[in-house]
RODO-2510 file (C-alpha; in nm, 4 decimals, decimal comma):
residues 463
     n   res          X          Y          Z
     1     x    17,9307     0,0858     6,5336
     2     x    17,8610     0,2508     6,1985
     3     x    17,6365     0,4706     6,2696
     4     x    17,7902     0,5926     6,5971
     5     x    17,8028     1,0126     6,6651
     6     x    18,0249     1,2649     6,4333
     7     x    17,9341     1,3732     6,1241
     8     x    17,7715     1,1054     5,8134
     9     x    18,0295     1,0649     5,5624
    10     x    17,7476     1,0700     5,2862
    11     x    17,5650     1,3733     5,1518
    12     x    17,2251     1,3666     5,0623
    13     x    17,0458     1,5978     4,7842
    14     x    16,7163     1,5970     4,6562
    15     x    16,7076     1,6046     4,3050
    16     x    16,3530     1,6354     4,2161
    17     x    16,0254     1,4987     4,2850
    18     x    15,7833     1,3652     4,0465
    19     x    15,4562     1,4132     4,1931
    20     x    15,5649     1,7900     4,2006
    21     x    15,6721     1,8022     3,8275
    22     x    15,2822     1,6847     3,7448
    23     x    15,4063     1,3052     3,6925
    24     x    15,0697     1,1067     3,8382
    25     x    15,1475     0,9421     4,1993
    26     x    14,9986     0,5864     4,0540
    27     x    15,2292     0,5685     3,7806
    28     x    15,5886     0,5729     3,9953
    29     x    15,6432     0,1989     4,0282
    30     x    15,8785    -0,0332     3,8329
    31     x    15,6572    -0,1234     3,5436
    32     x    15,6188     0,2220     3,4814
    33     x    15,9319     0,3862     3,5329
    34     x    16,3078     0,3902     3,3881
    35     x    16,6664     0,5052     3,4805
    36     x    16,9403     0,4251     3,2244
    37     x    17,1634     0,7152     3,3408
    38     x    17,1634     1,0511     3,6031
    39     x    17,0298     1,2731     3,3368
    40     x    16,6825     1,1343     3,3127
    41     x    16,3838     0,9459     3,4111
    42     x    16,1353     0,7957     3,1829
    43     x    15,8015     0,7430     3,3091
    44     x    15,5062     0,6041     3,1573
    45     x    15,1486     0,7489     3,1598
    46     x    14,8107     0,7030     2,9961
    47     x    14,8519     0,7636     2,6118
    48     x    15,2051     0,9191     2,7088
    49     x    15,5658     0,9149     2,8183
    50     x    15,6992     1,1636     3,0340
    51     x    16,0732     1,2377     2,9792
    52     x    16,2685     1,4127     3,3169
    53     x    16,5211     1,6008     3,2699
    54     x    16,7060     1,5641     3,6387
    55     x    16,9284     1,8546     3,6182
    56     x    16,6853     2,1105     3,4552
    57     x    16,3815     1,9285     3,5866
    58     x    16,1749     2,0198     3,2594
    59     x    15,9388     1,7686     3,1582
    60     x    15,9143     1,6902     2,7838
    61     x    15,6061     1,4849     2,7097
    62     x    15,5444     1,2704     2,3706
    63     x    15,2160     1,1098     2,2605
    64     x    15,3201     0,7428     2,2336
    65     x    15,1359     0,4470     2,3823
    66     x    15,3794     0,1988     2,4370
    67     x    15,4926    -0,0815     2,7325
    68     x    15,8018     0,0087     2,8080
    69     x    16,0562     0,3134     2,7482
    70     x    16,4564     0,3824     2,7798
    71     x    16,6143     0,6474     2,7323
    72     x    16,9663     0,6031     2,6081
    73     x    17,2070     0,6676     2,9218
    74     x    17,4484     0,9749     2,7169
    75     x    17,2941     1,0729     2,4287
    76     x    16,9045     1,1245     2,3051
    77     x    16,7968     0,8476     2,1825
    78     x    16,4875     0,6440     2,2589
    79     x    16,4035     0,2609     2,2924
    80     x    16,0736     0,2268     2,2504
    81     x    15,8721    -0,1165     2,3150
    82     x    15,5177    -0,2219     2,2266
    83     x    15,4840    -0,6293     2,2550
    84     x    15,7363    -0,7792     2,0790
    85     x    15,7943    -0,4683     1,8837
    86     x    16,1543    -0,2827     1,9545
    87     x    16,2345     0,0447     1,7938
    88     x    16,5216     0,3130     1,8537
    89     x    16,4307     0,6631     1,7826
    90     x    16,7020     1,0020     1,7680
    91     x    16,4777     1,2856     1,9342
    92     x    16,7070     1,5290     1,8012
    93     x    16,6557     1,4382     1,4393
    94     x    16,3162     1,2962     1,4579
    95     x    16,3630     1,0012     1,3073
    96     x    16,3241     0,6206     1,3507
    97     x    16,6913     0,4780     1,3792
    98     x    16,6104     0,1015     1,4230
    99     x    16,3284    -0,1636     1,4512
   100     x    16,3173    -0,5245     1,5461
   101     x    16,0802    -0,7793     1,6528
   102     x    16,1652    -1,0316     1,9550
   103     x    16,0706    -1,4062     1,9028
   104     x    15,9006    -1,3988     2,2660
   105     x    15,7537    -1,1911     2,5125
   106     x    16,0276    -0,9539     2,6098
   107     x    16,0119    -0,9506     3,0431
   108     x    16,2917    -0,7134     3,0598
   109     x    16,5075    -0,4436     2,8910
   110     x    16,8033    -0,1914     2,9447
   111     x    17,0563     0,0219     2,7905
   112     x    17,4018    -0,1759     2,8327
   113     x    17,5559     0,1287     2,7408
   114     x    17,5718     0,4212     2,5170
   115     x    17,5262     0,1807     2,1646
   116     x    17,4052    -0,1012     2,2899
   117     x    17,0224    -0,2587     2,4117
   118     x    17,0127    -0,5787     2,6252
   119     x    16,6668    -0,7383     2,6267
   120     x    16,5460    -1,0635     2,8351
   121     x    16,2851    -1,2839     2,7206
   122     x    16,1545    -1,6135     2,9090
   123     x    16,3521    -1,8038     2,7332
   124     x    16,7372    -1,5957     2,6418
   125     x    16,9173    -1,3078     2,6747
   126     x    16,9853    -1,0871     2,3392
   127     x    17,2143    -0,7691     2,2652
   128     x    17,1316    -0,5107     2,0203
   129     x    17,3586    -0,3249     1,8523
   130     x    17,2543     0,0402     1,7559
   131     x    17,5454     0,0275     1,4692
   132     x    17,4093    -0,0250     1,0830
   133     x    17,1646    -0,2753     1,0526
   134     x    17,2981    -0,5134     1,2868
   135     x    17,0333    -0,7620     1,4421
   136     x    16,9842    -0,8614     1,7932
   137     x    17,2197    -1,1471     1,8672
   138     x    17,1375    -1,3904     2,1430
   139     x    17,4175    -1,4238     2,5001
   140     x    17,2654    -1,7246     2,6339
   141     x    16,9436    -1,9270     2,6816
   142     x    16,8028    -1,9185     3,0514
   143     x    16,7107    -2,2100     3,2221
   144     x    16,3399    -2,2459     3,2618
   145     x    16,1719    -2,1775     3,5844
   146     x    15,8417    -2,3149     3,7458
   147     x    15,7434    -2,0314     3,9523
   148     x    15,7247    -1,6411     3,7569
   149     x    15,9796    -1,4653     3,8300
   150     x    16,0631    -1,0826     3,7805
   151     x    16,3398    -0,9722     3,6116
   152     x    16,4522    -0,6476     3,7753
   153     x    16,8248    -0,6494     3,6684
   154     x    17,1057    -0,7903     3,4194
   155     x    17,4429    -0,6191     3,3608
   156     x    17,8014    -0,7445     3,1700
   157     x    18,1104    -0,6908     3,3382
   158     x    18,3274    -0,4423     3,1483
   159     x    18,5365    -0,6892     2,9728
   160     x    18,2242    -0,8909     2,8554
   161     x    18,3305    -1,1731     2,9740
   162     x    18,0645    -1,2212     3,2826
   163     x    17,6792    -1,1352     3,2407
   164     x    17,4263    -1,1633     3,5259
   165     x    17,0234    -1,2021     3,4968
   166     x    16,8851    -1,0648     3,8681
   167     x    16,4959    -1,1729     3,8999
   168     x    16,3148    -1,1956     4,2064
   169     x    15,9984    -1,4544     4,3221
   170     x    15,7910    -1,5334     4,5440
   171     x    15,8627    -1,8168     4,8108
   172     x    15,6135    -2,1564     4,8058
   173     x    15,6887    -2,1726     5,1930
   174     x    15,6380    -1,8089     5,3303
   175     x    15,5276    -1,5884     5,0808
   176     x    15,8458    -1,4057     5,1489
   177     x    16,0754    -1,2610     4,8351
   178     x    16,3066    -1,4572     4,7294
   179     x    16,6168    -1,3805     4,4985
   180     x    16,6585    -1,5161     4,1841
   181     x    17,0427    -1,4767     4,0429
   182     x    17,2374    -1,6295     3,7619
   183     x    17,6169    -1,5706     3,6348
   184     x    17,6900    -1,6392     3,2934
   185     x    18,0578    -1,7165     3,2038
   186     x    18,0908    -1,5953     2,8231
   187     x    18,4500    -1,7433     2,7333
   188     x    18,3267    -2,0985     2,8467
   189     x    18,0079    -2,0853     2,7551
   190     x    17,8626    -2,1861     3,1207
   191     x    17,6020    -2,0876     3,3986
   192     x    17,6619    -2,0926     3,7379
   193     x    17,3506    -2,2512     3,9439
   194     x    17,0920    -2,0282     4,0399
   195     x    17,1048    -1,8768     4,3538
   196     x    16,8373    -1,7213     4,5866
   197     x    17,0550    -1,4040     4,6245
   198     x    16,9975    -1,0247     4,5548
   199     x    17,1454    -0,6995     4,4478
   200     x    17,3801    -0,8623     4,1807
   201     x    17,6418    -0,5800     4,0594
   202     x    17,9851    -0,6202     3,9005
   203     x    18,2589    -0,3632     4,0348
   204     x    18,5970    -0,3239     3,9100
   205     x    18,8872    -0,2574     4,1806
   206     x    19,2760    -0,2324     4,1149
   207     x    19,4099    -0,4987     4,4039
   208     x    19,8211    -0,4636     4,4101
   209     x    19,8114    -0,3330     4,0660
   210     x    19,5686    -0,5945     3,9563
   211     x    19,2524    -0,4873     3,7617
   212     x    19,0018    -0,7352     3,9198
   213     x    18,6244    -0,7628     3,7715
   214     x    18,4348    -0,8716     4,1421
   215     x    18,0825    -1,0284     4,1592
   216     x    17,8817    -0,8882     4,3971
   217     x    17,5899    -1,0145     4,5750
   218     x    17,3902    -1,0408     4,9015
   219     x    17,2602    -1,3922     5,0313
   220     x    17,0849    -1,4900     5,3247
   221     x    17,2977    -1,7529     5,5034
   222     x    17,0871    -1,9008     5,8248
   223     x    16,9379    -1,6347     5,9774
   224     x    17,1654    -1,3741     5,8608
   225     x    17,2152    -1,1851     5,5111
   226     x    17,5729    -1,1406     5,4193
   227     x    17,7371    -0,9275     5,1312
   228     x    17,9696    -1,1405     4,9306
   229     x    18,2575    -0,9863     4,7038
   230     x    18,3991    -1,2435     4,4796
   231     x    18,6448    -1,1976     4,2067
   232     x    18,5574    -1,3785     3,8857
   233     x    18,8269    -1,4872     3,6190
   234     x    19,1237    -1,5532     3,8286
   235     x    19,2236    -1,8561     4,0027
   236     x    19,5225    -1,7544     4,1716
   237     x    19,4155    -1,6376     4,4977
   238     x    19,1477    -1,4573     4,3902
   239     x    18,9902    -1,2280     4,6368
   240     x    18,6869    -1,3624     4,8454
   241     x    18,4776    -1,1373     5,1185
   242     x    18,1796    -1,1543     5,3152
   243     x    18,0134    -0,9065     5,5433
   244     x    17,7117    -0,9176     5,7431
   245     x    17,3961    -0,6966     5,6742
   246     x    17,1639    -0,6225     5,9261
   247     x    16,8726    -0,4904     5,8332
   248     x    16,6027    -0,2543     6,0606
   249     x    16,3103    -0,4127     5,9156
   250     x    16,2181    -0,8200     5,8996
   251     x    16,1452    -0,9293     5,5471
   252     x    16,3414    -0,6242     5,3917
   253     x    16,6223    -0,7051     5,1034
   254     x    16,8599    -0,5440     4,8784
   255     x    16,7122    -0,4217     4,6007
   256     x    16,9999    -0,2910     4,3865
   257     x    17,4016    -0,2212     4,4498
   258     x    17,5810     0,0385     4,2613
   259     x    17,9903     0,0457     4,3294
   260     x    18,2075     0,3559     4,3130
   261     x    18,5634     0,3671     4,1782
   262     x    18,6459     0,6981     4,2937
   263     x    18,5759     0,5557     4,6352
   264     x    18,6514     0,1652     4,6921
   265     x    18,3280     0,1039     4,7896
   266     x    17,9381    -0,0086     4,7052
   267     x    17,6439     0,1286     4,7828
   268     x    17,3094    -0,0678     4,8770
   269     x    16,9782     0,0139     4,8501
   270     x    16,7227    -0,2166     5,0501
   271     x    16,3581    -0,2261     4,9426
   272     x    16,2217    -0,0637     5,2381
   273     x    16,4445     0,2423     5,2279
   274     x    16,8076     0,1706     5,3966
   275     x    17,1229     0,2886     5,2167
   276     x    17,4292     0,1017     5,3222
   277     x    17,7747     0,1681     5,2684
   278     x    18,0766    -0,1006     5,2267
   279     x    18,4505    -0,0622     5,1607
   280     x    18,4227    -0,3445     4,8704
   281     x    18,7981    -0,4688     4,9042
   282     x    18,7572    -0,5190     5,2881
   283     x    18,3938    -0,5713     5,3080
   284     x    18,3864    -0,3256     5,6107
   285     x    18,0372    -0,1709     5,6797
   286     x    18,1059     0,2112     5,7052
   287     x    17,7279     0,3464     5,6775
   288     x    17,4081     0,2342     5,7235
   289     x    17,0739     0,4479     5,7673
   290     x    16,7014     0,4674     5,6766
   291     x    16,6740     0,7090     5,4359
   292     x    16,3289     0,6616     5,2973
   293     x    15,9999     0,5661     5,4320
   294     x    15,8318     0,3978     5,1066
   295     x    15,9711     0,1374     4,9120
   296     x    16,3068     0,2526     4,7152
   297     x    16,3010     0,0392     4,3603
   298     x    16,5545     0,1720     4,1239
   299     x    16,9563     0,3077     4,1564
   300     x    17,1519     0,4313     3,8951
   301     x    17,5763     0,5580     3,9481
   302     x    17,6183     0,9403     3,9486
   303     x    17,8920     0,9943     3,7144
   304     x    17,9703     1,3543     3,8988
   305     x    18,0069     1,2693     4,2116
   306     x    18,0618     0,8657     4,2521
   307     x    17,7352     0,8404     4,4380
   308     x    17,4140     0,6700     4,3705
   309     x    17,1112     0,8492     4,2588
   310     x    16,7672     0,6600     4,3723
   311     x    16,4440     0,6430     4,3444
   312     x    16,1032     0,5274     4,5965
   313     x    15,7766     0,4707     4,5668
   314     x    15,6881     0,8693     4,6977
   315     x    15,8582     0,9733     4,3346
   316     x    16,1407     1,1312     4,5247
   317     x    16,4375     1,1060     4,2917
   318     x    16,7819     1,1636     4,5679
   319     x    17,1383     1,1441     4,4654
   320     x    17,3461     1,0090     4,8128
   321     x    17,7354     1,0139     4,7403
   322     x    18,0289     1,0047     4,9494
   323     x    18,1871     1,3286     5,1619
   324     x    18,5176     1,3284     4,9940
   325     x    18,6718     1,5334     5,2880
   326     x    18,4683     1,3279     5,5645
   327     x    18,5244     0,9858     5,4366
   328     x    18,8373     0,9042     5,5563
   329     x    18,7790     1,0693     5,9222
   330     x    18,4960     0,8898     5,9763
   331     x    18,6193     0,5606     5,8801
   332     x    18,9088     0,6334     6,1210
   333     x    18,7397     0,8113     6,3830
   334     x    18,3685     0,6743     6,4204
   335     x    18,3889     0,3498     6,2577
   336     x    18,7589     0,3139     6,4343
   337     x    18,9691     0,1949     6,1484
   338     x    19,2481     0,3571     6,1039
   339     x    19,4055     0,1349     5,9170
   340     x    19,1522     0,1256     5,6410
   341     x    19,0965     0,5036     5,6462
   342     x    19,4525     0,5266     5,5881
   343     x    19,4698     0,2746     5,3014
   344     x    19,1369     0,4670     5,1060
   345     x    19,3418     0,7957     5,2334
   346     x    19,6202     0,6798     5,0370
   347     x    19,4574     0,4413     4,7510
   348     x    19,1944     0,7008     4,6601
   349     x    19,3757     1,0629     4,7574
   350     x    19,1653     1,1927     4,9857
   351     x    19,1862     1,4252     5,2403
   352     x    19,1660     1,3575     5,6139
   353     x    19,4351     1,1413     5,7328
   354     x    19,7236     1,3822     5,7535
   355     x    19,7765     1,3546     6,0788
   356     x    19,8385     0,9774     6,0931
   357     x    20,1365     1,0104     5,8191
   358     x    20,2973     1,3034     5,9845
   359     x    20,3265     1,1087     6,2472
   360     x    20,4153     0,7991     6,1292
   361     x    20,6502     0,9780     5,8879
   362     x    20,8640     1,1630     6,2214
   363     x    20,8775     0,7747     6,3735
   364     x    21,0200     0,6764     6,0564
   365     x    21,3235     1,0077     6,0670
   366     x    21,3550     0,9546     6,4425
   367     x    21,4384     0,5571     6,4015
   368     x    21,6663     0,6312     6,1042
   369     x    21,4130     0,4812     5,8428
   370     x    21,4915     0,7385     5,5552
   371     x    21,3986     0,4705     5,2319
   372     x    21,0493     0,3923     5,4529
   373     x    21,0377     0,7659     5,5501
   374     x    21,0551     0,9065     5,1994
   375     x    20,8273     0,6445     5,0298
   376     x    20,5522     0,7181     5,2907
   377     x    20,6253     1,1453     5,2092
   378     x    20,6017     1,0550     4,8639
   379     x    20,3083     0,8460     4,9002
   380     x    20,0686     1,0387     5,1618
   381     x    19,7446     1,1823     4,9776
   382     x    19,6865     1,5142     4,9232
   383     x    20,0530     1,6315     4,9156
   384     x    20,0610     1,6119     5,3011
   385     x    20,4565     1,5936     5,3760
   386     x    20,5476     1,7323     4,9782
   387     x    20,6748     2,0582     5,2170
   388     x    21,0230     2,2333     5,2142
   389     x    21,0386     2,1115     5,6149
   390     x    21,0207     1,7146     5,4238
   391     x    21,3366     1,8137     5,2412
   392     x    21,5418     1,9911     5,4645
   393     x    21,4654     1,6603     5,7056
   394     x    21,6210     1,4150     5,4519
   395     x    21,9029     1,6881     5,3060
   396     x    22,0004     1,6726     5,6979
   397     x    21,9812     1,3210     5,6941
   398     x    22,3311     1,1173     5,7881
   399     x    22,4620     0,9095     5,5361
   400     x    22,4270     0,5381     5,6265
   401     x    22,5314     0,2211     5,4608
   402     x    22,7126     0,4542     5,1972
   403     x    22,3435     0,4288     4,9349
   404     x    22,2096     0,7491     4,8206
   405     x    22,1257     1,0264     5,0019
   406     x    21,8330     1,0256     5,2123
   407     x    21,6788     1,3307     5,0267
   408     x    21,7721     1,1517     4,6485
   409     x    21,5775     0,8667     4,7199
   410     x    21,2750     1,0475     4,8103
   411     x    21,3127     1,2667     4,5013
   412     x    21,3316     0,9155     4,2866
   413     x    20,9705     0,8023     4,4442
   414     x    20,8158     1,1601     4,3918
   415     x    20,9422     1,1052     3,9430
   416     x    20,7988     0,7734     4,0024
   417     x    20,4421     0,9640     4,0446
   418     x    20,4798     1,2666     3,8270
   419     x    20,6188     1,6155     3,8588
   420     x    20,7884     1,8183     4,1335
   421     x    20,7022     2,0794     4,2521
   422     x    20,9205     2,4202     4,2799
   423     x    21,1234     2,3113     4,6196
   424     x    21,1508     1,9595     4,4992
   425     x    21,2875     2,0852     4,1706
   426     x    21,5537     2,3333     4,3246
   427     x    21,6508     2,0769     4,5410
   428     x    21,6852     1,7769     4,3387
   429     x    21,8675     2,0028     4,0746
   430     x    22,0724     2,1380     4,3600
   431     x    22,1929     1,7375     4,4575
   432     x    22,2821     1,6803     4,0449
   433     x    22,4880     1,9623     4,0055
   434     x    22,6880     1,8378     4,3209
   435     x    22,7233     1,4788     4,2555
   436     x    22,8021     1,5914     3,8257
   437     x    22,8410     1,9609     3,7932
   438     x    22,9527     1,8861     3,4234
   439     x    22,6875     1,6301     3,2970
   440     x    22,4113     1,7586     3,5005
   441     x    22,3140     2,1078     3,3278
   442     x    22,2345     1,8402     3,0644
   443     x    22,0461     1,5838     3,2762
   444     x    21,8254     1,8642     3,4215
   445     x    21,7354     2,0149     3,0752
   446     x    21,6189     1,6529     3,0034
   447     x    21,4239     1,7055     3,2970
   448     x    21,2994     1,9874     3,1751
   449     x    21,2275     1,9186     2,8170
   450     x    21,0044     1,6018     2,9729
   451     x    20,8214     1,8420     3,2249
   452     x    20,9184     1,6894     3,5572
   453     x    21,0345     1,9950     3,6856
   454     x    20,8358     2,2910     3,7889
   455     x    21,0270     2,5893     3,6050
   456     x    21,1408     2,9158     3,8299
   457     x    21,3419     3,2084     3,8657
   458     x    21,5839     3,0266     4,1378
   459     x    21,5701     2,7128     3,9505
   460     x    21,7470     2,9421     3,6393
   461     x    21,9653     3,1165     3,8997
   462     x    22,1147     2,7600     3,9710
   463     x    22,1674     2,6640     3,5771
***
């Protein structure tokens, strides 16, 4: 189970909460309220906007009556919306930057990123560039729907080649909430069908040295809700998961998914206040618990950390992240995959899975595996086996099959990853000067001169 005993490998902090900052309780819902980034939140009030800082938590008010505010997510600059009317103000200088006016009813609107406004109407999708005069230019139309439906999300995957428009409506039959999800292929100029899905996110994730763009969704599918990963873009056998969700509550959903690079994995936010955790390339639940009472709308990355910072209906504004050092332990020890903690361990360079390689790496030396033996020492996060007792293993190593020393190969994978340190260095220099006394002063001041060797007092001794 994921949730079985030993310690949460999430942290949980508090930023700030609204309500205590003077921000009125009926205005914290998603009409009112933005997050473009983990420095602020924008919220809107009666003849006002209120403008959270969430590291300082001062408040800085301004006297504008308008329907909708961002705040740009790195730098501070407004978007401002009244109607149809768009305008981009620096608060630094004062000044009025940009102004446009949409064709239709704008339903939704975001920061895309740090020069660049996405806005939704009913009927397309436009980008606004914050460079020069340049004019909103429209993605794609959107097919029309019968029903009203919300739009609560839309994103582009980092190469621009993907967009996604995530709404949500009510069901005819029950009254229940259904998704409302559409992927946009840019280069072909095509939509995929609608699908009653939520929590659309892209992620990006180096498989085998492959930088994949994945598609990520959840979708009910009978009476269950499953997570699906999908790679988008590549046909040759591109990578395809699904995981079960189970939620606590009947009629709850994911609300929003926000995936972390440092880690491998997504988080997801459900409307009724469950974070869950997933290893995105395996789909592997690692986490799940209720971590608000009230309804939890919006979810934003938290560049510092790789964690998620959140927001409910109570105004509580929490940032939940991964336990770099009690990831990997708990994936191997509560959620009983070693295997996977071992890959993250090793993928991501994290702490907590020492243990496993030492032991794996004296099974490899005992059954005469030195090639195996010294990839894995090279490999193992956190520097785990880089010891003087790793080298003096392999420089005692026999000779087999007349290839290169046991302790030569291993320095060849540790230059394959970046400097050594001051035993590698002595003892790699220490192997050149045997094998080419005469050429290899020169080699190892090559060595030097390209920084791959840590510099020392013995290391001169030897030269």
């Amino acid at each position: 189970m994921a949730n079985a005993a030993g310690p949460p490998p999430i942290k949980f902090q508090q930023l700030l909460q609204l309500t205590q900052l003077g921000i009125n309780q009926n205005a914290i819902k998603f009409t009112n309220i933005t997050i473009e980034s983990d420095r602020c939140v924008v919220v809107r009030e009666e003849n006002k906007i209120s403008i959270v800082n969430t590291s300082t938590r001062n408040v800085t008010p301004l006297n504008v009556t308008v329907d909708s505010a961002i705040m740009n997510p790195s730098t501070n600059v407004l978007g401002l919306r009244s109607k149809n009317n768009l305008q981009i103000f620096n608060l630094d200088m004062r000044t009025r930057m940009k102004t446009t006016e949409a064709a239709d009813a704008v339903l939704y609107w975001r920061w895309l990123d740090s020069r660049t406004i996405a806005y939704v109407t009913a009927k397309a999708v436009y980008h606004w560039s914050m460079e020069g005069d340049a004019e909103p230019v429209k993605k794609f139309d959107i097919v029309p729907e019968e029903r009203q439906v919300q739009i609560i999300g839309y994103d582009a995957s980092q190469d621009n080649n993907w967009l996604f428009l995530q709404g949500i409506a009510k069901s005819s039959a029950d009254n229940s909430i259904e998704g409302v999800l559409q992927l946009y292929n840019v280069p072909l100029n095509r939509y995929q069908p609608k699908m009653n899905a939520h929590g659309g996110c892209f992620a990006r994730l180096n498989i085998n040295g492959r930088d994949a763009t994945l598609f990520c969704f959840t979708k009910k599918d009978g009476m269950s809700t499953k997570l699906f990963v999908v790679e988008v873009g590549n046909q040759e056998n591109p990578l395809r998961i699904q995981s079960e969700i189970t939620f606590q509550q009947q009629n709850d959903f994911i609300v929003c998914m926000v995936p972390a690079s440092k880690f491998g994995c997504i988080y997801a936010i459900s409307q009724q206040g469950t974070l869950f955790l997933y290893d995105i390339q395996t789909g592997r639940q690692v986490f799940s618990r209720r971590v608000s009472n009230t309804t939890m709308f919006l979810a934003v990355p938290h560049t510092e950390t790789g964690g998620v910072v959140t927001l409910d209906r109570s105004g509580r504004v929490a940032l939940f992240h991964v336990d770099r050092d009690n990831y990997v332990p708990y994936i191997t020890n509560t959620v009983g995959d070693a295997k996977l903690g071992v890959t993250i361990a090793t993928k991501y360079d994290l702490p907590g899975a020492g243990n496993i390689f030492k032991t794996r790496f004296e099974q490899l030396i005992a059954q005469g595996q030195y090639q195996q033996a010294a990839k894995l020492a090279a490999d193992a996060p956190q520097g785990v086996l880089r010891t003087p007792e790793t080298i003096q293993k392999f420089q005692s190593a026999p000779n087999v099959g007349g290839g290169p020393p046991a302790d030569l190969q291993y320095y060849t994978f540790l230059l394959q990853k970046g400097p050594l340190n001051k035993a590698e260095s002595i003892g790699l220099c220490q192997r050149i000067l045997q094998f080419r006394p005469n050429e290899g002063k020169a080699k190892i001041e090559k060595f030097l001169k390209e920084q791959k060797l840590e510099n020392s007092e013995e290391l001169g001794d030897l030269l």
